[in-house]
C-alpha positions as CSV (number, residue, x, y, z in Angstrom):
1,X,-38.6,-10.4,-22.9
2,X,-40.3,-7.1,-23.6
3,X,-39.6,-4.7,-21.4
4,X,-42.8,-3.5,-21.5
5,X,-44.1,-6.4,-19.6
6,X,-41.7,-5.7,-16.5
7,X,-43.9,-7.3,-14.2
8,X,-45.7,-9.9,-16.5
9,X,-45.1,-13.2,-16.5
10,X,-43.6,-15.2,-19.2
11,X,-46.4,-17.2,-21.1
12,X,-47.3,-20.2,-18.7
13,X,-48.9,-21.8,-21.2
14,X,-48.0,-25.2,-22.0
15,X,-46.7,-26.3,-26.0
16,X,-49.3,-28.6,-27.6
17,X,-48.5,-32.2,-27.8
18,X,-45.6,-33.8,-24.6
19,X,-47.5,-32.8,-21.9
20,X,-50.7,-35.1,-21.4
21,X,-49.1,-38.2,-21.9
22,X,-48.6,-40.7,-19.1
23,X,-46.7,-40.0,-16.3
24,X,-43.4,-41.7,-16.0
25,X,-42.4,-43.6,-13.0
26,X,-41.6,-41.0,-11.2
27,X,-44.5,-38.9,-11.7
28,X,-43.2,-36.8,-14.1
29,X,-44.2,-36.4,-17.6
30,X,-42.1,-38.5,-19.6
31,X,-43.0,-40.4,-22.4
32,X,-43.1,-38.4,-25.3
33,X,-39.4,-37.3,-25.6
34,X,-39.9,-34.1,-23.8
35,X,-39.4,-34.1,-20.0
36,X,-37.2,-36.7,-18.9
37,X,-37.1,-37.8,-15.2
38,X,-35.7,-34.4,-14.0
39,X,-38.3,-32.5,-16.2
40,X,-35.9,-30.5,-17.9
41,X,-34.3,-33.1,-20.4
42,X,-35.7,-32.6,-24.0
43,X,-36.5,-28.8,-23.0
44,X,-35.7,-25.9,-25.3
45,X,-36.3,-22.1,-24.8
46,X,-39.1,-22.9,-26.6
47,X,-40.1,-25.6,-25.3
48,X,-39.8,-25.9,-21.7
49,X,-39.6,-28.9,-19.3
50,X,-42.7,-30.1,-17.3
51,X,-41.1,-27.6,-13.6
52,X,-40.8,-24.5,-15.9
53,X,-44.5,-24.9,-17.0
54,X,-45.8,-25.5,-13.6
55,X,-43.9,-23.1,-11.6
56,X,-45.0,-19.9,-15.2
57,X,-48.2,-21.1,-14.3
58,X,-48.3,-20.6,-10.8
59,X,-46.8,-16.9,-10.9
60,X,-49.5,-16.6,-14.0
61,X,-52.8,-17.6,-11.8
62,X,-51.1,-16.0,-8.5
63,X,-50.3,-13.2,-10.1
64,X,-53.8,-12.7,-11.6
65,X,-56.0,-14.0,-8.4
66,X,-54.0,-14.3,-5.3
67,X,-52.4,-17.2,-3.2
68,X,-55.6,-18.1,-1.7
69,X,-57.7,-18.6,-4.5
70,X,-55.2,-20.4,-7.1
71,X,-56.2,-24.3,-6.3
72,X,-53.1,-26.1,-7.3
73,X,-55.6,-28.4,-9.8
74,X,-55.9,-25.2,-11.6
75,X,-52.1,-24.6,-11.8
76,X,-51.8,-27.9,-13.4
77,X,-54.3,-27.7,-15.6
78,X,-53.0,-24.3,-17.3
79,X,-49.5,-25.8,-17.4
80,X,-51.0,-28.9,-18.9
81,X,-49.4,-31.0,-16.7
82,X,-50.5,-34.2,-14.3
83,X,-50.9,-33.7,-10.3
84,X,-48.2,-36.3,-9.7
85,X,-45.9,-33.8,-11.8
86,X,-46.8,-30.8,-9.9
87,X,-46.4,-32.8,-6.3
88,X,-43.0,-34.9,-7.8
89,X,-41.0,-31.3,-8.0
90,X,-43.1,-29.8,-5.4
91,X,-43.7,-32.3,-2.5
92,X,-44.5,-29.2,-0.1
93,X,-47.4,-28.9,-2.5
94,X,-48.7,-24.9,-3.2
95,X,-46.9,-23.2,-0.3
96,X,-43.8,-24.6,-1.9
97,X,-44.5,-24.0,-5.5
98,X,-45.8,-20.2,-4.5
99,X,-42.1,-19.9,-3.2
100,X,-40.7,-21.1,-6.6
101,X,-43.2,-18.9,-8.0
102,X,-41.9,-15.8,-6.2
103,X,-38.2,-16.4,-7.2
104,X,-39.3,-16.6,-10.3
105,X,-40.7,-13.3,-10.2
106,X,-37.6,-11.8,-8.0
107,X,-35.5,-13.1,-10.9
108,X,-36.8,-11.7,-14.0
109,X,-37.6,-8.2,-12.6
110,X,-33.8,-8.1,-11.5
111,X,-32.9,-8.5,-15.0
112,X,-35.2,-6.4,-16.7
113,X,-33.9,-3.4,-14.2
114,X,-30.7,-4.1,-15.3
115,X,-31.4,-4.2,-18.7
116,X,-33.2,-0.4,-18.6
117,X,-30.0,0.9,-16.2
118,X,-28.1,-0.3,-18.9
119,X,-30.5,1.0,-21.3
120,X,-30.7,4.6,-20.0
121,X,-26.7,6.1,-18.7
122,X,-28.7,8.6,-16.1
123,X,-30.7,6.6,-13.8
124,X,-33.5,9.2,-13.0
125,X,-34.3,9.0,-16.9
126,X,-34.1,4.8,-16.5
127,X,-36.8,5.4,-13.4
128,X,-39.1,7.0,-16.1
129,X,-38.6,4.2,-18.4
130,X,-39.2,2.3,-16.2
131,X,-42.8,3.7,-15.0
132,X,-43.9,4.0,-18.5
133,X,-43.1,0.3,-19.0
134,X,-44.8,-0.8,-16.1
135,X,-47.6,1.6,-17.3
136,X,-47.7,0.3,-20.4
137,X,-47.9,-3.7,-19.6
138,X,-50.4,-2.7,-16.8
139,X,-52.6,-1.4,-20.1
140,X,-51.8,-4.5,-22.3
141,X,-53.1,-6.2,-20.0
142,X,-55.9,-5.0,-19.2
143,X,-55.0,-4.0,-15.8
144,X,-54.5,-7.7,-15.0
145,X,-51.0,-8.3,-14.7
146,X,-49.6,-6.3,-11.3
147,X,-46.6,-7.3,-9.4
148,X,-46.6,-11.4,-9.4
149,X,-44.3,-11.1,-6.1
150,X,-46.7,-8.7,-4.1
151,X,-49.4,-10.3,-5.4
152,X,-48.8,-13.3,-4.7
153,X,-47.2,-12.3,-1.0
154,X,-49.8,-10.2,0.3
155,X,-52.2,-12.7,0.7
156,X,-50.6,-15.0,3.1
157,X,-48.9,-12.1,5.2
158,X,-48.5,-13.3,9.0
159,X,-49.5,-17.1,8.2
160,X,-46.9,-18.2,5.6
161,X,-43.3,-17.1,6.3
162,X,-41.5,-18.8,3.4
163,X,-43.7,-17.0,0.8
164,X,-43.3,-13.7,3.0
165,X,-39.3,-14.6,3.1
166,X,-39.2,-15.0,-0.6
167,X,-41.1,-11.9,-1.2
168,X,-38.8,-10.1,1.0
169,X,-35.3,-11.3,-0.6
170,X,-37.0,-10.1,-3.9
171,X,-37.7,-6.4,-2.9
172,X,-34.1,-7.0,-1.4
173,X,-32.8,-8.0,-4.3
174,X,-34.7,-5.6,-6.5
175,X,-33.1,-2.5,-4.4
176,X,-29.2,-3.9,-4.5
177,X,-29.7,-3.6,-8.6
178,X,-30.9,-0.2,-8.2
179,X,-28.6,0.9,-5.3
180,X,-25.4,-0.2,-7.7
181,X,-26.6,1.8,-10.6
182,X,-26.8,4.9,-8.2
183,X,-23.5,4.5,-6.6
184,X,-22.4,3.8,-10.5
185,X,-23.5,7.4,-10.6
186,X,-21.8,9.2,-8.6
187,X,-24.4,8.9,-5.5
188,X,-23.1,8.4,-2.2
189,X,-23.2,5.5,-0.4
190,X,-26.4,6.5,2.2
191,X,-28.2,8.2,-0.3
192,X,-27.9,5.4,-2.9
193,X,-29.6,3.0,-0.1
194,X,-31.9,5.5,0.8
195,X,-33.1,6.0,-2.4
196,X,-32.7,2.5,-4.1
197,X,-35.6,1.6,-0.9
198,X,-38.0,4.8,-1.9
199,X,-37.7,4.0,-5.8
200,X,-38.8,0.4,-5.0
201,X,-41.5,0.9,-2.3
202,X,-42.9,4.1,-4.6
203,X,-43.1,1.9,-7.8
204,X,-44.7,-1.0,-5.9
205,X,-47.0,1.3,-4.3
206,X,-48.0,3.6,-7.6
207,X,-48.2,-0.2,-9.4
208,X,-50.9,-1.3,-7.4
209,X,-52.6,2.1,-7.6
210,X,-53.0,2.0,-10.9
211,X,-54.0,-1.5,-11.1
212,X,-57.4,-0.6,-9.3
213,X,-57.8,2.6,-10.8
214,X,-57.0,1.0,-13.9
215,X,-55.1,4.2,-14.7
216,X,-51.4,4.8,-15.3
217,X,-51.5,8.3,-13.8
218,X,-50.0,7.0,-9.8
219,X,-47.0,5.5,-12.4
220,X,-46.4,8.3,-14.0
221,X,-46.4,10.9,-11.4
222,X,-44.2,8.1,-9.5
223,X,-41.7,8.4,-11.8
224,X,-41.6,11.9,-12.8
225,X,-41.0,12.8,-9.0
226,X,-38.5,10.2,-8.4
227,X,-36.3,11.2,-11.1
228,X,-36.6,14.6,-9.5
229,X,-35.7,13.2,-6.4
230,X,-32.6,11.4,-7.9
231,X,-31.3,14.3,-10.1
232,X,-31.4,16.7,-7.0
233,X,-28.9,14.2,-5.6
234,X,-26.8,14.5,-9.5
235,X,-27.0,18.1,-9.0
């Protein structure tokens, strides 16, 4: 994955041919050799099984227009895939798949911050890389493609607490990868937490800034003052 397109979702699109046949007795797409009972059977990195589609859709359409006005018919549609798929592997229906969507999210971020800390030996200069990635799929985009976990989260604030849980263990997670690299750095303890929490809320914050302005300058000033923040704590 590009690490340009930090907060971009994978392409939800579904591969042509597998995924418009009739549904198998269980409601999953079936009978064309690609998505066995479980939907994953057949699947390839390539190709992936009917829940893959679905729930790369869901962070796709959430990502782009919200919780609220993502219809699950629409989800399906863009993952080519029948209702009785989507419902089969998510009974709970949308609030269920909007979870799976969010972990989703939670899970590739975390590894595309570990792959720039592991990228960059000083973490104030992985921050910058960081901003200019997000900068940089922000533009590719179009100014489309934000966070798919905030996105996706702020909607439903105060009504939904599964979505808002899985949002939460996200920005959670997100700060534990950045906390380690600062404690790999020499930074104590505190401070680490302390600034793993700033460096996340900041880049959150300058994301969706530049998202409406449709400009990268909040990024980039984001992340030229928090690698000035870190290195004072280097120095």
């Amino acid at each position: 994955m590009k690490t340009r397109a930090l907060h971009q979702t994978r392409n939800a699109s579904a591969p042509k041919g597998g995924t418009n046949g009739p549904e198998g007795a269980d409601g999953t797409d079936g009978t064309d050799g690609t998505d066995g009972a479980n939907g994953t059977a057949g699947a390839t990195a390539d190709v992936p099984g009917t829940r893959e589609r679905i729930v790369r859709a869901a962070s796709l359409l959430m990502q782009r227009q919200g919780y609220d006005a993502t219809p699950i018919k629409q989800i399906s549609q863009k993952a080519e895939a029948t209702l009785g798929s989507v419902y089969h592997f998510f009974p709970g229906g949308k609030q269920e798949l909007a979870v799976a969507a969010v972990q989703r999210g939670d899970e590739e971020f975390s590894e595309i911050l570990r792959e720039i800390f592991d990228g960059e030996p000083d973490p104030a200069d992985a921050v910058l890389a960081l901003t200019r990635s997000l900068a940089d799929g922000l533009r590719e985009s179009d100014w489309i493609d934000g966070c798919p976990v905030t996105a996706t989260a702020l909607g439903t604030a105060g009504r939904l607490p599964d979505i808002q849980r899985a949002a939460a263990e996200a920005f959670a997670r997100w700060q534990s990868v950045v906390f380690d690299e600062l404690r790999s750095a020499g930074i104590p303890e505190q401070d680490a937490d302390d600034l793993a929490c700033t460096v996340i809320s900041t880049l959150e914050g300058a994301e969706l800034a530049a998202q409406v302005a449709r400009d990268d300058k909040p990024l980039r000033l984001a992340g030229t003052h928090l690698a000035r923040l870190i290195a004072s704590y280097q120095s």
